[in-house]
Each structure stands twice: as C-alpha cells, then as structure tokens.
C-alpha positions as CSV (number, residue, x, y, z in Angstrom):
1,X,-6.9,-16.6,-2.9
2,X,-4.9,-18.1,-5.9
3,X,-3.4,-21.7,-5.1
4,X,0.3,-23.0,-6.3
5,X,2.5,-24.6,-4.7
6,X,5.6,-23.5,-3.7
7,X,8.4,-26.0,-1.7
8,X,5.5,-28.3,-1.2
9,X,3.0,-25.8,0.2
10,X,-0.2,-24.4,-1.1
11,X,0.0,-20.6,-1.2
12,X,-2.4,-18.5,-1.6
13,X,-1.7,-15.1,-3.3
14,X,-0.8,-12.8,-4.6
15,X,-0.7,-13.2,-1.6
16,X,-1.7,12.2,9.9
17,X,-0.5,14.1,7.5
18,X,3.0,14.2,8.0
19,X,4.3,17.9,8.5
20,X,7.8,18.6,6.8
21,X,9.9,21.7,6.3
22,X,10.2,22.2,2.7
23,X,10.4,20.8,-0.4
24,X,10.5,16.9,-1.8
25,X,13.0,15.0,-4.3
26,X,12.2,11.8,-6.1
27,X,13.3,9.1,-4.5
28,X,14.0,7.4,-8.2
29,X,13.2,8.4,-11.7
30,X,10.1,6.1,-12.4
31,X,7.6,6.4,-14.9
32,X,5.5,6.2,-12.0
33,X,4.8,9.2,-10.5
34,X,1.8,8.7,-7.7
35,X,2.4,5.6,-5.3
36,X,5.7,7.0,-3.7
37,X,4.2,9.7,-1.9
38,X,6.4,9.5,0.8
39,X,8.6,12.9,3.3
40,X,11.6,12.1,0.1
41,X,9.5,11.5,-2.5
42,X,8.1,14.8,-5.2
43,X,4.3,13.0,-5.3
44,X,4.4,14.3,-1.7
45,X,1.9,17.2,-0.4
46,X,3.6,20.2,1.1
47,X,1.2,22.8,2.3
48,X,2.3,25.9,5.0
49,X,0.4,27.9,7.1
50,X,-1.9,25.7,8.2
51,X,-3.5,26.1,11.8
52,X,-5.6,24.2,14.2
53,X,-8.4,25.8,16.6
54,X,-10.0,23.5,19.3
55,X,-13.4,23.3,18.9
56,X,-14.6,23.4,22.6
57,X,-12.4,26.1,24.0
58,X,-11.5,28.2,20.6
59,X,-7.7,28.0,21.3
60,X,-4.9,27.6,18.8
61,X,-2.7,24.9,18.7
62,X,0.9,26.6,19.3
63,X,4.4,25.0,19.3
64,X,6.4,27.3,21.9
65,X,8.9,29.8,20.9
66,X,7.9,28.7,17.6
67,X,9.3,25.2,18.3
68,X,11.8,23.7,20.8
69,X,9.7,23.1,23.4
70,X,6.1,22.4,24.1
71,X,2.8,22.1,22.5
72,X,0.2,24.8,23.6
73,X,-3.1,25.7,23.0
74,X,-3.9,29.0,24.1
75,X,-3.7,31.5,21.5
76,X,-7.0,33.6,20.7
77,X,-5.8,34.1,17.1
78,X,-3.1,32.1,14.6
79,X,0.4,33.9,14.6
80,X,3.1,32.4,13.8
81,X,3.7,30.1,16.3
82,X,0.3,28.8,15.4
83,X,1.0,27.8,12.2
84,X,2.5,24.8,10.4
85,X,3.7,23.6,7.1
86,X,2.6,19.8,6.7
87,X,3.7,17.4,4.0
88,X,1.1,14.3,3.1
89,X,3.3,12.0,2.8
90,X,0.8,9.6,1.1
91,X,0.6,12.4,-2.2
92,X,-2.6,13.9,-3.9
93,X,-5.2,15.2,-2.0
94,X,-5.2,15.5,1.6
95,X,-7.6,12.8,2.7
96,X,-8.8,11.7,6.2
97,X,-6.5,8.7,7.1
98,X,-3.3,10.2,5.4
99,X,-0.4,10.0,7.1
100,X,1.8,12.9,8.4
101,X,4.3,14.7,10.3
102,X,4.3,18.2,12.1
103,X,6.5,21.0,11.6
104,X,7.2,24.3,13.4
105,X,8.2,27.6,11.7
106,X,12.2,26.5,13.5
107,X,12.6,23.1,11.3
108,X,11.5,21.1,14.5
109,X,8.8,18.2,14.4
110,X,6.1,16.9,16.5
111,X,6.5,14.5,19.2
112,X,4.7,12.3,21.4
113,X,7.2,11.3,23.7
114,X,7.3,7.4,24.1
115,X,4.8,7.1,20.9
116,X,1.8,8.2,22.9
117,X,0.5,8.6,26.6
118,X,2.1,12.0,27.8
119,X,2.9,15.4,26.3
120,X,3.1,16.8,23.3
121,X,6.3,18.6,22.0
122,X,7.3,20.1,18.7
123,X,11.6,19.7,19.4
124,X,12.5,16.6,17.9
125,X,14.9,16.8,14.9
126,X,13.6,13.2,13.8
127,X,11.3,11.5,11.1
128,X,10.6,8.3,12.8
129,X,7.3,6.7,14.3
130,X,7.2,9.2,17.6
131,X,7.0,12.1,14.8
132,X,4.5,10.8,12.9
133,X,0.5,10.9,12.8
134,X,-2.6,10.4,11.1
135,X,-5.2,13.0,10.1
136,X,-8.7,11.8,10.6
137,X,-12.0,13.6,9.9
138,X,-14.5,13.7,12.4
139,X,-17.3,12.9,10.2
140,X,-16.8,10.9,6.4
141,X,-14.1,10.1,4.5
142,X,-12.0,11.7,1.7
143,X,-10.7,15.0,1.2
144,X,-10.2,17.7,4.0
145,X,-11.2,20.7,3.8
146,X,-10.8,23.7,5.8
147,X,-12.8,24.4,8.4
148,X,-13.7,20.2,8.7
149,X,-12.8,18.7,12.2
150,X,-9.9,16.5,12.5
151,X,-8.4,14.4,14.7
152,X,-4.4,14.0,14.9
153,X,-3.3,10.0,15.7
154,X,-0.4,8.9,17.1
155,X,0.7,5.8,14.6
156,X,2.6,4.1,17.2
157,X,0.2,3.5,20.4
158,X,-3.0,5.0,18.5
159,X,-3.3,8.1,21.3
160,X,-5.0,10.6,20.4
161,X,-3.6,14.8,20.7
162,X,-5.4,15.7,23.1
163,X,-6.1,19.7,24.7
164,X,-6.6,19.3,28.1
165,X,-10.3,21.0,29.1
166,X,-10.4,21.6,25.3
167,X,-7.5,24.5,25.1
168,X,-5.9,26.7,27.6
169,X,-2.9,24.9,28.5
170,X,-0.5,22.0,27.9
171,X,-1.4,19.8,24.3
172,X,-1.0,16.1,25.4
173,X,-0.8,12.9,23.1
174,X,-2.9,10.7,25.5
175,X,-6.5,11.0,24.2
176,X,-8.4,7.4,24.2
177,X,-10.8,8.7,21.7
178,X,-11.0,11.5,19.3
179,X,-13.6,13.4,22.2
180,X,-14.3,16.4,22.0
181,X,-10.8,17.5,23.7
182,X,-9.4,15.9,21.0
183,X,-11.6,17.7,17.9
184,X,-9.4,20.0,16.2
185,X,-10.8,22.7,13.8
186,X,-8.4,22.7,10.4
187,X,-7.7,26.3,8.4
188,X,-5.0,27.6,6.0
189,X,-5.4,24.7,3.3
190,X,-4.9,25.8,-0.4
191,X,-8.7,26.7,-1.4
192,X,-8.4,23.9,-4.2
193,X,-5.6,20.8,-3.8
194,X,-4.0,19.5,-6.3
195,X,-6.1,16.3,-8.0
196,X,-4.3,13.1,-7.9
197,X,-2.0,12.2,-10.4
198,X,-3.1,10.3,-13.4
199,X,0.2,8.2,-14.2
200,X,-0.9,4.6,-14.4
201,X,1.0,1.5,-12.3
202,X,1.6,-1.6,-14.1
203,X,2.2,-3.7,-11.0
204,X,3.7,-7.5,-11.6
205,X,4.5,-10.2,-9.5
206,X,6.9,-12.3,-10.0
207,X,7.7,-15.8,-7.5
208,X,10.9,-17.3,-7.0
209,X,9.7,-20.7,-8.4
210,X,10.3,-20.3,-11.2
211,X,14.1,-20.5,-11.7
212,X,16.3,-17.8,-10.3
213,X,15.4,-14.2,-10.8
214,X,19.0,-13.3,-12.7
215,X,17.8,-15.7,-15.6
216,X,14.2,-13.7,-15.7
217,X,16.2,-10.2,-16.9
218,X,15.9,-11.3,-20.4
219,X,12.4,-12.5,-20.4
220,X,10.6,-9.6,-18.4
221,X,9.1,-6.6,-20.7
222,X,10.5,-4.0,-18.1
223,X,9.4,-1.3,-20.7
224,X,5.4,-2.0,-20.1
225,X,5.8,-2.4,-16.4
226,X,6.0,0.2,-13.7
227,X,6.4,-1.9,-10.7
228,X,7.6,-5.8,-10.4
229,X,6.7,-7.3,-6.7
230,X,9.1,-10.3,-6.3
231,X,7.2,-13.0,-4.3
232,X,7.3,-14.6,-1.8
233,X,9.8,-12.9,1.4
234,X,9.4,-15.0,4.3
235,X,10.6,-15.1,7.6
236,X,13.9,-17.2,8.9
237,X,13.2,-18.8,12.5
238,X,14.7,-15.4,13.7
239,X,12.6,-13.0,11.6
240,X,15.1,-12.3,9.0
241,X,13.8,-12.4,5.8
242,X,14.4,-14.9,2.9
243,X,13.5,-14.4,-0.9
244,X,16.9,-15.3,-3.0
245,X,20.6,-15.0,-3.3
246,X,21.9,-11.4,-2.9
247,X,23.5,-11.9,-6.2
248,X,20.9,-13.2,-7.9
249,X,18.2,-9.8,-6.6
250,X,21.2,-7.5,-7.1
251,X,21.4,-8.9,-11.1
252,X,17.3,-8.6,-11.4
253,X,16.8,-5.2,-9.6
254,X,19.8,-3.9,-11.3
255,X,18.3,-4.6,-14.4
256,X,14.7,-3.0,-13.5
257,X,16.3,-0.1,-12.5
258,X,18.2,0.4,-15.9
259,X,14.4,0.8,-17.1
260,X,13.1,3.0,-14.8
261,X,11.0,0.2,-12.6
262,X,10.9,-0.5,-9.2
263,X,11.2,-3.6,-6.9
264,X,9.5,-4.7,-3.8
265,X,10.0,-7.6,-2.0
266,X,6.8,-9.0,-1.4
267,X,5.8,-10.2,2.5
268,X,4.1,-13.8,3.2
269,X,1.5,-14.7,0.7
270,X,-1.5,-16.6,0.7
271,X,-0.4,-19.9,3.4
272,X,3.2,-18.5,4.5
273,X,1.3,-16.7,7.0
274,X,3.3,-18.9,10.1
275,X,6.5,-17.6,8.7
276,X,5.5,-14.4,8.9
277,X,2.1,-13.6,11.7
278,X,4.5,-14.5,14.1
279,X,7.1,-11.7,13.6
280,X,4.5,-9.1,14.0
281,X,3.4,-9.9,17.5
282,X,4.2,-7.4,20.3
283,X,7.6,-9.0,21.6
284,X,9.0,-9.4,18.2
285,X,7.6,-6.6,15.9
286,X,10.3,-3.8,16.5
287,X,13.0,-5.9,15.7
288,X,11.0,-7.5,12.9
289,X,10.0,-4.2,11.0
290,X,13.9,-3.3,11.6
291,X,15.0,-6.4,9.6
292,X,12.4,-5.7,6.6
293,X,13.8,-2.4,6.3
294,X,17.6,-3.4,6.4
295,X,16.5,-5.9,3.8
296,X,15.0,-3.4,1.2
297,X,17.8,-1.1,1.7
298,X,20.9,-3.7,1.9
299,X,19.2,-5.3,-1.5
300,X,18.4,-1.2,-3.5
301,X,14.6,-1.9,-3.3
302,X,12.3,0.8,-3.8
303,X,9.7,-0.4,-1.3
304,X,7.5,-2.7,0.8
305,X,4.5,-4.9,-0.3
306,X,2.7,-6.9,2.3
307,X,0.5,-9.6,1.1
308,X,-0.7,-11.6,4.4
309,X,-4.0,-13.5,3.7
310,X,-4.6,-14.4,7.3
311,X,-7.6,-12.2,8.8
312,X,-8.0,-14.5,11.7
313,X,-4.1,-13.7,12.6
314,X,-4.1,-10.4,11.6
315,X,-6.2,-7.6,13.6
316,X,-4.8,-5.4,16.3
317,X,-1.4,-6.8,16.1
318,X,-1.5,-6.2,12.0
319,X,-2.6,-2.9,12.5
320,X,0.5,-2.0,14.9
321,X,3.0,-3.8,12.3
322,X,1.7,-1.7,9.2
323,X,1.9,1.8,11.4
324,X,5.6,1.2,12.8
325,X,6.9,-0.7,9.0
326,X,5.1,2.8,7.4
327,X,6.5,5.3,10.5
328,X,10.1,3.6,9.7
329,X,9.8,3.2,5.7
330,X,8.5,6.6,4.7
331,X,11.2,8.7,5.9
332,X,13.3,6.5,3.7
333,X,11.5,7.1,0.6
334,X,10.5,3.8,0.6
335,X,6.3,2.7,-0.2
336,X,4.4,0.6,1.7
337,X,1.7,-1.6,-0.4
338,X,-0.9,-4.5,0.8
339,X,-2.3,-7.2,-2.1
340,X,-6.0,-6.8,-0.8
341,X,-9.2,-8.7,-1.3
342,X,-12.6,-8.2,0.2
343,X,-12.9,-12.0,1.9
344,X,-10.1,-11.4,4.1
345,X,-10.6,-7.6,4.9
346,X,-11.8,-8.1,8.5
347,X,-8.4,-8.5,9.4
348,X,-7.3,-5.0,9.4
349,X,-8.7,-1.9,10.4
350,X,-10.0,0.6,7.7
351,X,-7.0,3.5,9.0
352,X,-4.4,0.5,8.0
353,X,-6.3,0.3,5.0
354,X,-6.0,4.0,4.2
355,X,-2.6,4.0,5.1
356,X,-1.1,2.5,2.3
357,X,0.4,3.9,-0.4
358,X,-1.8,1.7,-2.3
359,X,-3.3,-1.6,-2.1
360,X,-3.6,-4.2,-5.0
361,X,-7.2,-5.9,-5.4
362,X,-6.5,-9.5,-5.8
363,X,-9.9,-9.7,-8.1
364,X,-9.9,-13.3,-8.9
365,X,-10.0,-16.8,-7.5
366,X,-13.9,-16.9,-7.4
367,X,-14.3,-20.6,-8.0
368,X,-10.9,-22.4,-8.2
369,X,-9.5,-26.0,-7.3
370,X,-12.0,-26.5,-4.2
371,X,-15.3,-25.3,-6.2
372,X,-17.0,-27.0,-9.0
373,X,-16.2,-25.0,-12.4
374,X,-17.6,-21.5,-12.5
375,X,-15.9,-17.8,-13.7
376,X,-13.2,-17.5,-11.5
377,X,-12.5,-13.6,-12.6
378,X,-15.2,-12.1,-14.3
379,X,-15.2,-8.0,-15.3
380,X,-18.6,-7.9,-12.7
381,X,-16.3,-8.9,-10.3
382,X,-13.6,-6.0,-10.8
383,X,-16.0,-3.9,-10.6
384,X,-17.7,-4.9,-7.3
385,X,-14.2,-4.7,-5.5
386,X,-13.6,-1.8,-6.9
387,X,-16.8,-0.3,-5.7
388,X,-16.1,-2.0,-2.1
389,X,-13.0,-0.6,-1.6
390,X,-14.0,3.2,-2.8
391,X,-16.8,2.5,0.2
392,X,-14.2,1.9,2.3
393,X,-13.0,5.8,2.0
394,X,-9.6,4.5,-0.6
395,X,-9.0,7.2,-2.9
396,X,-9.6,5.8,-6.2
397,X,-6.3,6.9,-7.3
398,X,-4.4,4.5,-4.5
399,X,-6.7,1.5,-5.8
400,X,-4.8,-0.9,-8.2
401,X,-6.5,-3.7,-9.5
402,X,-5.1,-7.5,-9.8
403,X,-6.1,-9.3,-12.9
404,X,-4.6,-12.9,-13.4
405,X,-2.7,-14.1,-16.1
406,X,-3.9,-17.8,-15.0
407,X,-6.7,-20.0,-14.9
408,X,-7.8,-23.1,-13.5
409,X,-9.5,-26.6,-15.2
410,X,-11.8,-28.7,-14.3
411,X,-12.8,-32.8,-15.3
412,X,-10.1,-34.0,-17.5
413,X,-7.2,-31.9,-16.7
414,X,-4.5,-34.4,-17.3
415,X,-2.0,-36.2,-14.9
416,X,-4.6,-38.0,-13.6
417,X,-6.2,-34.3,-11.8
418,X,-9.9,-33.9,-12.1
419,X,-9.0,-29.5,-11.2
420,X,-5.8,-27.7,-11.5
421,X,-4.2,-24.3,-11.7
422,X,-3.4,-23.5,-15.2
423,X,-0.9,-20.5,-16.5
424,X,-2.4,-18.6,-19.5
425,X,0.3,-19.6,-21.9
426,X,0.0,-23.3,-21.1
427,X,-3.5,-22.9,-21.8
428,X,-3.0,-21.6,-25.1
429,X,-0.1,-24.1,-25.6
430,X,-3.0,-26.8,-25.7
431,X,-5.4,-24.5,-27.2
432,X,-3.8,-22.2,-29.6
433,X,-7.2,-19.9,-29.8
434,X,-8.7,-19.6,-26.4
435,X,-7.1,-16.0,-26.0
436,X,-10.6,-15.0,-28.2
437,X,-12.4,-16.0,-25.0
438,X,-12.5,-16.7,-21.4
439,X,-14.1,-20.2,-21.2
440,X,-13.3,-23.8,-22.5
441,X,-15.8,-26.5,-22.5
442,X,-13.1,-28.6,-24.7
443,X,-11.9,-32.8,-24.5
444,X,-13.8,-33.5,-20.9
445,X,-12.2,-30.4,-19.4
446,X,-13.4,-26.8,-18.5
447,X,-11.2,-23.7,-18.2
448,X,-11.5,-20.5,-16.7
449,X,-9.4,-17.6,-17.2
450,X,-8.9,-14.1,-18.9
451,X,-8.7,-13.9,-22.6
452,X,-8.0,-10.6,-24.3
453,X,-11.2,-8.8,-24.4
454,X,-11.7,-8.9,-21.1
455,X,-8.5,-8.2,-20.4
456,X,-8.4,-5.2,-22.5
457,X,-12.0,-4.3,-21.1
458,X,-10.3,-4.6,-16.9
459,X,-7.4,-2.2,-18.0
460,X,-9.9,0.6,-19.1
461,X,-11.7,0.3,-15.9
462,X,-7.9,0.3,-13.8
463,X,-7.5,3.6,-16.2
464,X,-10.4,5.0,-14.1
465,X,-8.4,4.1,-10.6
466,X,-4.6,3.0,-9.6
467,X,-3.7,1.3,-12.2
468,X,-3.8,-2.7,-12.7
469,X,-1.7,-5.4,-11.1
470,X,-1.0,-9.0,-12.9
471,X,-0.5,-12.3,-11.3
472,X,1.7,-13.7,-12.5
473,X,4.1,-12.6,-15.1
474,X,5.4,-16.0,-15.3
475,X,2.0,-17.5,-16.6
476,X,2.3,-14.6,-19.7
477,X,3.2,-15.6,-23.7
478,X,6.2,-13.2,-24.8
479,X,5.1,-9.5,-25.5
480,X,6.2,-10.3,-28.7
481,X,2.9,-12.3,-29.7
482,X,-0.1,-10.7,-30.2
483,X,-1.6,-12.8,-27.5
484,X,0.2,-11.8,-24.8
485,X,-1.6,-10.4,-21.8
486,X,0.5,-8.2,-21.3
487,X,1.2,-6.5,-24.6
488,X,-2.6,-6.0,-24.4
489,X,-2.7,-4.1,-21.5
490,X,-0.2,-1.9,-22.5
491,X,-1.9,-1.3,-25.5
492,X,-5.2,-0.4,-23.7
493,X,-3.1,1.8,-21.3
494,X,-2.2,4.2,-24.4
C-alpha cells in the first residue's frame, strides 16, 4: 500500500492440473527456471497413466474409444481408455489448486462444452479455457498423492465434473459442489514428485514515471535481475491497455532479453483500480482478457502481472478475470503473477490465489504518509506474510517476497511537508551513512526504510521461498556502490 504519485494521482503499489500429450519446451532461456510453469514451458509437470475411480460407485473415469467422444465412468478396472497423461501447468509438485488440462491416449483434450453446465467430452483439439481445470483435494492443501480425493474444476463457470449417481454412465461438468458425485479417487502418480525447483526470482518493478523506459537500458543491472515488471498498464476508455510508446517497450524489453530477463506489463496498481475493475465485469471481461493478451504478445512480453489493490471491487468477478486471463495465457507460454498483501486479501478467493504462477508479497507500507512515524518494513513483518500466505496452502516455492527500496519521513521533511515518500538513494543523498541502519531520528525529521543488514537478512529468508521482489528499482544507488540495494541482494543470493 505504497503511495506516489503518478499524473497527479496517489497509487498505491506495487500495486486442475492441465493434462497434455507429451513433452514441454522453454518458452525463453531465463535464468529463471520455476515461475513459467506453463503447457509450453520445461518447469511444467508431465505425468502419464494416471486414473481416476469414483468414490461412491467404484467406476473409472474413461474417455471413449480412447478419445473422440465422450466421457464415461463405467469401467470396473483402469485400461487404457482409463488412463491419462496430465501436465501441471503451474510446475513442481502437484498441489491441490494447480491448474490443468486432460488428455486421452488419441492426443484429444477434455471439454466442458460451453465452460461448464452439460457434458463432458475428451475431443477437442484445443488448449483454451473450455479445456482447462483445476485439481482440488477434498480435504487440506498441498501435494496430491495417490489414492487422495480430488475434485476436477471447470476454470471458466467453476462447475464441477460430475458422475451422475456416482459412476455408471455419462461424466457431466455440471456439479454445484464437489458432492460426493463429484469426489474422484486419484492413482498412477510417480510414488515421489519431483521437489520444486530452487532457482531464485529477482523480481523488479519499474514505473513509467520516471522518464521513458528506452533511456532506463543503460541504468538497469539486468545481470542481477531475473524478472523486471514495468508498472503501471491501465485501461483506455475501451479496455485497451496503455503503459508506453511501442518503440520505447520494444528498445527496453529488447534489451532484457539480450540478458536472459523477462518482462511483464504490470495491471492497475494501488488507486488505478477505475481504469482497470471495470474491464473485468461480466459484459466486458472476454474482450478485456483478449486485449491483455494481444498486448503481451504484439509488445514480446514474457507474461502477465496483476497488481489490483481494490478488495471491495474485486471478489467474484476477480476470481472469473484471473481463471479466463490464466485459461487464455498459459497455452501461450505466457505467466500469470498477482503483487499480493494480506490487508487486501479478502478480495479473492484462495483457488485464485493458488492459481498463480506466483504471487509477490508487497511486505511494506506499515506506517507511511497517513500514520505517525513507526517501522514501515520490518524483517518481523516478512516473516508474518510469509507465514500467512504458506497458511493459505501457497507452495513456498511460488511465494516471492517484496522488499522496498524506499522509505518515508516524518516532521521536517522539507518543501514545507511534515511526511513524504522518500527513495533510498535520495535518503542517502542527504545522509551519506544511513545504509548502516534502518531508522533516522536526524534535523527534526524521522525516516524509515531498509538499510543493508536488513536487506541482506530478507534475501536469506526469500532463499527459503520464491525468491524476493523490489520496489522500486528506480529508488536504488548504482550496483556499482557498495550501497546499493540491489548489489546486496545479489550478493546474499550467492
């Protein structure tokens, strides 16, 4: 809940299993090998032969003739038309809330017809939002196991597949619940999945305030960065979105890419909610998720982060927007991310929240320009989001979490303010020491912010999860001084 302005507005910021065929490629080569876990990506999970039994009539879940044709469930025993190769599409284990798609032994996916509300048939040729669901335990969170319970969810309408009288006929995709029609036993899993994948994101957002982004190529360290989120994209009056000059993104991303680091336009941030909330309502949010993805591909982005910091606008209609941008990005190669933060995480469900690739803790802003002075991002802190969002059933490995490379002031701040938002490097432009700590009692004024021992001290506890994510690059010294924020994280990351 970080304030700047931006054109004169306060923002805040910064702000299933999918069943394939066969084998993955890498989207890109990225020193980052864990986020894009997507159908086209090699973090991706392909596992064959696995079955499902119902669990009130014993009866397999079959794809007719192998595939081509309907979804049964009356086979005794697992053959071969009752069994599947799936691909997590969200990489690492495979954990309840991952998303997926369905395969049968012909090459043919999965489909609820019309996203949900009728019958279930494995002869679509597609990868698109009709094709793909979510795997849910019964019981818990985390990793599935064979013989747990599991529900498979339609991403589009949220139906559940459904085995009408619990097996013995026709497999629908209308199921309000997951009942016990719905409760599906899993088997054929590898005996021990592959652990997640330790390579650590360096995540780093970037706004457009600062000057175009062509004339930031020469001052961004891409070499200690694994990500760079370019903030803020914002809806036009017809939902198309606006961030900066073609030219000018071509000449950035260009440049990332020469060093191996992806870029993502980042969605809304903290106060552009009305150029954004209203894009993601019923009427509008096909077209709306169609336009996001034309803008990431027409602009060689690698993927999608959504930062909107407006629970009471988000909810039911949020949760719709994040499945169809995910059931329409993933096939693509492209990753879906959410900046995240425990005030405002009543405004999505926790399956949205599962279903990202993974989600940046904004971990700061806990006193700021409308407290009194106080720590605004202490190490206690990281580690109490941290902990919240595990609870939440987020593998560790998908958690990434924000540190800020700002700071704010309070009583003699200069220009007349009595509390301000302050970059890092300004502070230490003023105070030439204060990287040595985190607090300034100094000339009527008090200052907040991370020096480097508590920066270093944050990275080693990302090391333990996603990774770490900065806002903002812009409020960094130059790597080349050993005060950078920066530099020091990329140390403690060795």
């Amino acid at each position: 809940m970080l304030q700047h302005k931006h054109s004169g507005l306060l923002l805040r910021t910064a702000c299933t299993i999918l069943f394939l065929a066969s084998g993955c490629t890498p989207a890109t080569d990225s020193p980052d090998r864990q986020d894009d876990t997507t159908g086209a990506s090699s973090g991706a999970l392909a596992i064959s032969g696995v079955s499902f039994k119902t669990v009130l009539g014993n009866r397999y879940v079959g794809a007719q003739n192998n595939g081509g044709g309907a979804v049964l469930a009356t086979a005794t025993s697992a053959q071969a038309w009752e069994k599947f190769t799936l691909d997590d599409i969200n990489g690492g284990s495979l954990e309840s809330g991952d998303s997926v798609f369905i395969i049968a032994g012909t090459g043919q996916y999965f489909q609820a017809a019309n996203g949900g509300g009728s019958s279930l048939n494995a002869a679509s040729s597609n990868r698109l939002g009709w094709e793909t669901f979510r795997i849910v335990k019964q019981n818990g969170s985390g990793v599935i196991a064979n013989g747990d319970v599991v529900g498979l969810q339609t991403v589009t309408t949220g139906h559940w597949v459904s085995a009408e009288n619990g097996g013995g006929g026709t497999v629908f995709a209308y199921g309000a619940a997951l009942g016990p029609w719905e409760q599906l036993t899993i088997s054929g899993l590898p005996s021990s999945q592959p652990p997640p994948q330790t390579g650590k994101r360096v995540v780093g957002y970037l706004p457009n305030w600062y000057g175009s982004y062509a004339s930031w190529v020469g001052r961004v360290d891409f070499d200690k960065l694994t990500h760079v989120n370019l903030a803020f994209a914002l809806g036009d009056a017809n939902g198309h979105l606006e961030l900066a000059p073609s030219s000018d993104l071509a000449t950035f991303v260009n440049a990332a890419h020469a060093r191996g680091v992806k870029v993502f336009p980042s969605l809304c941030g903290g106060g552009g909610d009305s150029r954004i909330t209203p894009f993601y309502q019923p009427d509008k949010v096909d077209a709306f998720v169609d336009h996001i993805i034309d803008f990431v591909v027409s602009h060689n982005m690698d993927g999608i982060d959504v930062d909107v910091e407006a629970p009471d606008r988000m909810g039911a209609a949020y949760d719709t927007f994040i499945a169809k941008l995910i059931a329409k990005a993933r096939p693509r190669g492209l990753p879906v991310t959410a900046a995240v933060s425990q005030w405002m995480q009543y405004g999505m469900s926790d399956t949205t929240l599962r279903s990202f690739d993974f989600i940046t803790i904004m971990s700061y802003d806990n006193a700021g320009t409308w407290t009194g002075p106080g720590e605004h991002s202490s190490y206690a802190q990281a580690e109490t989001a941290l902990a919240f969002y595990k609870n939440k059933g987020v593998s560790p490995d998908k958690i990434v979490l924000g540190v800020p490379f700002y700071g704010y002031c309070w009583g003699n701040c200069g220009g007349g303010k009595s509390s301000a938002y302050v970059l890092y490097k300004d502070i230490l432009a003023k105070y030439p020491n204060a990287s040595s700590s985190d607090w300034l009692s100094v000339d009527g004024a008090q200052y907040s912010y991370n020096g480097l021992a508590t920066m270093r001290a944050k990275t080693a506890l990302a090391k333990q999860h996603g990774g770490i994510m900065i806002w903002e690059l812009a409020g960094d010294l130059s790597t080349s001084s050993e005060q950078s924020l920066l530099r020091a994280i990329n140390g403690s990351l060795q």
